[in-house]
C-alpha positions as CSV (number, residue, x, y, z in Angstrom):
1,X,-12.6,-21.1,-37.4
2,X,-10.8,-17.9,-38.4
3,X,-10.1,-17.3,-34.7
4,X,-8.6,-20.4,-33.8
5,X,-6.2,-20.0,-37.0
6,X,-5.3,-17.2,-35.6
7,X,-4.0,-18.7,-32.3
8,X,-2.6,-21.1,-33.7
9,X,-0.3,-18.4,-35.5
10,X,0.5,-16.6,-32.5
11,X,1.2,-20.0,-31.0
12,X,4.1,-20.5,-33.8
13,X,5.2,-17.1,-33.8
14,X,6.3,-16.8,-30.6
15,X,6.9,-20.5,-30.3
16,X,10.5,-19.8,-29.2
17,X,9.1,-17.5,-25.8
18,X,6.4,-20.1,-24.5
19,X,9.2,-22.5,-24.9
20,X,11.4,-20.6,-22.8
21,X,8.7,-19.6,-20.5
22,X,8.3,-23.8,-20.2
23,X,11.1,-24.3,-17.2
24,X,9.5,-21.9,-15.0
25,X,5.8,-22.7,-15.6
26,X,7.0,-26.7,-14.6
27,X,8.8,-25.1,-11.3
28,X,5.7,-23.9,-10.2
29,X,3.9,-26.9,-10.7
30,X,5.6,-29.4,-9.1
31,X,7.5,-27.1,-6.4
32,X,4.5,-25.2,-5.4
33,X,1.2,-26.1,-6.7
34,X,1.6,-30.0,-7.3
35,X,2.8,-30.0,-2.9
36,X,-0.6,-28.1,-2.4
37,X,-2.1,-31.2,-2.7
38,X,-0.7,-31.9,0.8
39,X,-3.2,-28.8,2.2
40,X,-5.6,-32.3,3.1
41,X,-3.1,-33.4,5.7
42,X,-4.8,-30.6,7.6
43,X,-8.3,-32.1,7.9
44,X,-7.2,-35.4,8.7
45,X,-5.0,-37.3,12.2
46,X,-1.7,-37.8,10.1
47,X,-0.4,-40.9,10.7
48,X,3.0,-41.6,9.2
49,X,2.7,-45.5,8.7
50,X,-0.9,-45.2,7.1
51,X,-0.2,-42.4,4.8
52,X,-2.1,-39.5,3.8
53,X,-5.1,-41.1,2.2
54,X,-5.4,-43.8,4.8
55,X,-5.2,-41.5,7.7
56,X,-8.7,-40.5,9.3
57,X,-10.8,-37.2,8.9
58,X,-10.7,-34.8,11.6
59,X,-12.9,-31.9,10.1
60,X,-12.1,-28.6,11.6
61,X,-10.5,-30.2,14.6
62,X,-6.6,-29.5,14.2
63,X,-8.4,-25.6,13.5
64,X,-9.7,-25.4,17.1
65,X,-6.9,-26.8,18.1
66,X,-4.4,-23.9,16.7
67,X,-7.4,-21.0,18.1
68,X,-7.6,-22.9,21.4
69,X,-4.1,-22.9,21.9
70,X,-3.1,-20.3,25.3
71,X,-0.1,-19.4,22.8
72,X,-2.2,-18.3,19.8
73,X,-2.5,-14.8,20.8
74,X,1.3,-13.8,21.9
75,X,2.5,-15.9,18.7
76,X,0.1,-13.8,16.7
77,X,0.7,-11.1,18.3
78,X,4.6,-11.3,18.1
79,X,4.6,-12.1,14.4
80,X,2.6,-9.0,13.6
81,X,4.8,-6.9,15.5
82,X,8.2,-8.4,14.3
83,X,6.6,-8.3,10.2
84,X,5.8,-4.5,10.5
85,X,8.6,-3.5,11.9
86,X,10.3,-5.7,9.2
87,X,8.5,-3.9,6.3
88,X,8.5,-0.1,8.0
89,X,12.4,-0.7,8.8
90,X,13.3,-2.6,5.8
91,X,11.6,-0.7,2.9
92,X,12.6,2.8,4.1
93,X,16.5,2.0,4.3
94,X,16.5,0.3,1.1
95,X,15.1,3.2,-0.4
96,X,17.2,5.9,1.7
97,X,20.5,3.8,0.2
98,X,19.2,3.7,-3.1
99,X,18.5,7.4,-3.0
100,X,22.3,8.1,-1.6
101,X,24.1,6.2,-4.2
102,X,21.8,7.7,-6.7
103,X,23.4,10.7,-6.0
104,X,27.2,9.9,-6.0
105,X,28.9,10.8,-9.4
106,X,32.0,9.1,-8.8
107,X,31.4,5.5,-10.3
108,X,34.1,3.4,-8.5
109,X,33.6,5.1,-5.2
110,X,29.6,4.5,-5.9
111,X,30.3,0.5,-6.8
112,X,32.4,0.3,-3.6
113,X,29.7,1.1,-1.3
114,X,27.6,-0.9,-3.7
115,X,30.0,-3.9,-2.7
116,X,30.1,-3.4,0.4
117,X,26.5,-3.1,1.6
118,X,25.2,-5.9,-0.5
119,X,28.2,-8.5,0.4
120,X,26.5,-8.9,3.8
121,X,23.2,-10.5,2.2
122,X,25.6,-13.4,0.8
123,X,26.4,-14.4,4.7
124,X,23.8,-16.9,6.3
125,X,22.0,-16.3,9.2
126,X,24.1,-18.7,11.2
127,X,27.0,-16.3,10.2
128,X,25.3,-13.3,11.5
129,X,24.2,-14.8,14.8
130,X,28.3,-15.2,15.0
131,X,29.2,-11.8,14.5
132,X,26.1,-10.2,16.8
133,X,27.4,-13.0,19.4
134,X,31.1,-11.6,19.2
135,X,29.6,-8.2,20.0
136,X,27.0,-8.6,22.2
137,X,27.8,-11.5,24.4
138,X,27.7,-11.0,27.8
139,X,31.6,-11.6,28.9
140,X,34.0,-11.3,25.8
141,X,31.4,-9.0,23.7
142,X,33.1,-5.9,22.3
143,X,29.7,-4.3,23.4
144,X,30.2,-5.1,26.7
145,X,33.9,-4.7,27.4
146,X,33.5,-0.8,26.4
147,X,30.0,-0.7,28.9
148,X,32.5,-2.2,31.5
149,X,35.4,0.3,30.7
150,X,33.1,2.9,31.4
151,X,32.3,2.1,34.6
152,X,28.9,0.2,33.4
153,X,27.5,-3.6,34.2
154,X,27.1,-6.1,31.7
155,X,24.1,-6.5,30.1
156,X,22.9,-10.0,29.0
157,X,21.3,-8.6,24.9
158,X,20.8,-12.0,23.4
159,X,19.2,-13.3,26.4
160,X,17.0,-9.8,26.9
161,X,13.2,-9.4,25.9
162,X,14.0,-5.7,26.1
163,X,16.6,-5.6,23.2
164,X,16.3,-8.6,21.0
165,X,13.5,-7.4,18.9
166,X,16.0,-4.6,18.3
167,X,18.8,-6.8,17.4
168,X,16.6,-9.0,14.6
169,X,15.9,-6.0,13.0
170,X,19.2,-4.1,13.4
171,X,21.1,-7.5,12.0
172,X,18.2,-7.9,9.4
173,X,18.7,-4.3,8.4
174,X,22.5,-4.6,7.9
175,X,22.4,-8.0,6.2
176,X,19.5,-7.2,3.6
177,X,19.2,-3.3,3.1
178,X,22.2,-3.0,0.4
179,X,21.3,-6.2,-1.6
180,X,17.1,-4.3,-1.7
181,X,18.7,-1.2,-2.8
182,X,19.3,-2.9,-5.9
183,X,15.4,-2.3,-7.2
184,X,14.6,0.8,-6.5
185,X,18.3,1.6,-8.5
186,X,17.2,0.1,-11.7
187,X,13.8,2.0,-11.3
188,X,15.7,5.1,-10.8
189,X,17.5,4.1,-13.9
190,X,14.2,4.1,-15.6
191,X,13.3,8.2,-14.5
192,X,13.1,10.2,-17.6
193,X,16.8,12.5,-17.7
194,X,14.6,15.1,-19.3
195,X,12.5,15.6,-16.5
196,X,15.3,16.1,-14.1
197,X,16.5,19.1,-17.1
198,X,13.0,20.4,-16.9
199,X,13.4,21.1,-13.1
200,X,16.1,22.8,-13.8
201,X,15.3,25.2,-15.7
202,X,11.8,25.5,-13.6
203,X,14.3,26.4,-10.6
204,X,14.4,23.5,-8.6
205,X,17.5,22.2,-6.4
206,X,18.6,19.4,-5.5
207,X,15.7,18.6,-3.0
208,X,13.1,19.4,-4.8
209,X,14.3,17.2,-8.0
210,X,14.4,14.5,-5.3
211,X,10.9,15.4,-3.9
212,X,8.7,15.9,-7.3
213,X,10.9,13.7,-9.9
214,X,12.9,11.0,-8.1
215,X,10.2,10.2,-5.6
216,X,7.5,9.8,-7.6
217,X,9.6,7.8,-10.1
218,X,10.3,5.1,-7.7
219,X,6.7,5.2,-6.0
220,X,5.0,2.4,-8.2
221,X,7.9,0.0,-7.5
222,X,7.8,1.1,-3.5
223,X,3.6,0.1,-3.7
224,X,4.2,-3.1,-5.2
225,X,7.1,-4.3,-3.0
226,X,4.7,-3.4,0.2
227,X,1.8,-5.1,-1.6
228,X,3.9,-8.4,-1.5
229,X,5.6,-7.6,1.5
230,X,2.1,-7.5,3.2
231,X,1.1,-10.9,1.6
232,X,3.7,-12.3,3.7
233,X,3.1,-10.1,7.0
234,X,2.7,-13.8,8.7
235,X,6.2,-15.0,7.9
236,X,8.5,-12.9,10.4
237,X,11.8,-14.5,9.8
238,X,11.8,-17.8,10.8
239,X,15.1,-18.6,9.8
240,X,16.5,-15.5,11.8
241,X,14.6,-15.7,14.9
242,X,15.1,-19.6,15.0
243,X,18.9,-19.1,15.6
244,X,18.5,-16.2,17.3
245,X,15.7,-16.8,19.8
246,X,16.4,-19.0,23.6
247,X,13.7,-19.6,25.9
248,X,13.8,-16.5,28.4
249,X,12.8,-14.5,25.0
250,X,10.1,-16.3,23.8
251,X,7.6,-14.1,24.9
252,X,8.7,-11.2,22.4
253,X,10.2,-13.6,20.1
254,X,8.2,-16.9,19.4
255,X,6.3,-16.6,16.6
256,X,3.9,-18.7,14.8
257,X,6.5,-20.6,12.0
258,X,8.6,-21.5,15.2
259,X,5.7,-22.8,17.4
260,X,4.5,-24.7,14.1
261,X,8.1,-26.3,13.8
262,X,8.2,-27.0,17.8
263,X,4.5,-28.5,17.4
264,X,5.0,-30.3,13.7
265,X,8.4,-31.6,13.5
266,X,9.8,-31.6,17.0
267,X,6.5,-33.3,18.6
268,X,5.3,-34.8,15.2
269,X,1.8,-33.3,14.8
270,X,2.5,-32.8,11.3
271,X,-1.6,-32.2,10.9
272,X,-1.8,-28.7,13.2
273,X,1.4,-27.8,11.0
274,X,-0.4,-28.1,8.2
275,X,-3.5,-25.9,9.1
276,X,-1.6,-23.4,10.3
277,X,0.1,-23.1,7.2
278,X,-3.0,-22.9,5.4
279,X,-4.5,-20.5,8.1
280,X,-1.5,-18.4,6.9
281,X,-2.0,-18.9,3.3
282,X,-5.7,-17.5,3.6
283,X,-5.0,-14.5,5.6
284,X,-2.2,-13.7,2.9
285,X,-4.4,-14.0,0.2
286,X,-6.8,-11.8,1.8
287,X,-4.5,-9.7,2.5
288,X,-2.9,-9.3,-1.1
289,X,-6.0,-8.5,-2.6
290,X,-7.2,-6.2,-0.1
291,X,-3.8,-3.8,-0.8
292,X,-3.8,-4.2,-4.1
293,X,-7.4,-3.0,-4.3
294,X,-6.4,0.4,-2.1
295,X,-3.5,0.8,-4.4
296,X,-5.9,0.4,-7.3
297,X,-8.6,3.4,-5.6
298,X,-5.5,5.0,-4.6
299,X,-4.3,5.9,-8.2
300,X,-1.2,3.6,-7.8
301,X,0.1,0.5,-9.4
302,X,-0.8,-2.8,-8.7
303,X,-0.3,-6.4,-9.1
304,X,-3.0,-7.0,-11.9
């Protein structure tokens, strides 16, 4: 009895927090767990007019189907690829930046790189495409008119399985890095000044201060970024590549969201969508537990 009089006046006193915590907890609910619901579609042969309870079981079927597939292993293979060189190429910049404006003293000249390498994040991805299409096409491409003044032949990027992996992550880099600089700058906020004057009187420069203070300040935030990062090492970019990709690049470029949307909404087998979005789910659950459990053993911090 005394313990649930207790809760209850926790409960009132901070009445005011749960009640602003309310709005997000019903986001979840119905945006993202009430629609997991839908996770049956995957063990049954959709069928639009009979709905999802009326359609018929299937079992493992549409499962086979997505292992049997003679595209399963370059569309696996390809999103692998593409998500670690997203998180390698992604996380280190972000950091590098952060690091460099860190360092610059003069405030307006810091907030004007600050502008300017976070404005591109704002742009969509249709926007992008644009501007890599205005340097790198073939015939008007700035690109190209400067390999052509120097004597050189034109060279096809968008259209090349040699260089568009390069270009989704160079665009990716220049769109995202500034606006991801933004964490690790309020973690380097958080660093202690006193251990920065403790350095200084041990004898340490510039690059050591960076190496045993500022490093380690920011490596907690840097674990838990990867952690989540490789939850999702099974979404590449499907947004990106979908405007970027043609067909004589789908062998470094398909991955397995754009085979899902070709197979689920342009040929309506809603049902193999569906399993392969819970495949995905599974293998990011796995691997979210697994890295946070090495970051645990590994002295660092971690998700819980």
């Amino acid at each position: 009895m005394r313990s649930e009089t207790r809760m209850a006046t926790i409960l009132y006193r901070y009445r005011w927090y749960y009640l602003m915590m309310l709005p997000g907890i019903l986001y979840f609910i119905v945006f993202h767990y009430g629609p997991m619901g839908g996770l049956i579609i995957a063990f049954k042969d959709y069928n639009l007019t009979k709905g999802i309870w009326g359609s018929d079981w299937a079992g493992l079927k549409h499962f086979r189907t997505i292992f049997e597939s003679p595209d399963i292993v370059q569309t696996l293979r390809n999103t692998l690829v593409i998500s670690l060189y997203r998180i390698f190429f992604n996380m280190v910049p972000d950091l590098a930046l952060a690091l460099v404006l860190n360092e610059i003293r003069v405030r307006w000249f810091k907030r004007t790189i600050q502008t300017i390498t976070y404005g591109p994040h704002f742009l969509s991805w249709v926007v992008v495409y644009g501007l890599a299409f205005s340097f790198l096409a073939p015939d008007s491409g700035l690109v190209n008119q400067v390999v052509r003044d120097f004597g050189g032949s034109t060279v096809d990027f968008l259209s090349s399985k040699e260089y568009f992996r390069s270009i989704l992550i160079s665009t990716d880099i220049w769109k995202n890095t500034g606006f991801g600089a933004i964490i690790y700058l309020a973690s380097l906020a958080t660093i202690d000044p006193h251990l920065y004057e403790a350095a200084v009187v041990d004898g340490a420069g510039r690059w050591r201060q960076l190496w045993h203070v500022t490093l380690p300040g920011v490596a907690n935030v840097f674990v838990l970024l990867l952690i989540l990062r490789i939850g999702h090492i099974l979404d590449a970019g499907f947004e990106q590549i979908y405007i970027f990709y043609n067909s004589r690049v789908y062998e470094v470029a398909d991955i397995i969201d754009t085979w899902v949307f070709r197979r689920g909404l342009e040929q309506f087998d809603f049902s193999v969508a569906t399993a392969v979005g819970f495949f995905k789910g599974i293998i990011g659950l796995i691997l979210v537990i697994g890295a946070n459990q090495l970051a645990k053993k590994l002295g660092q911090s971690s998700i819980w």
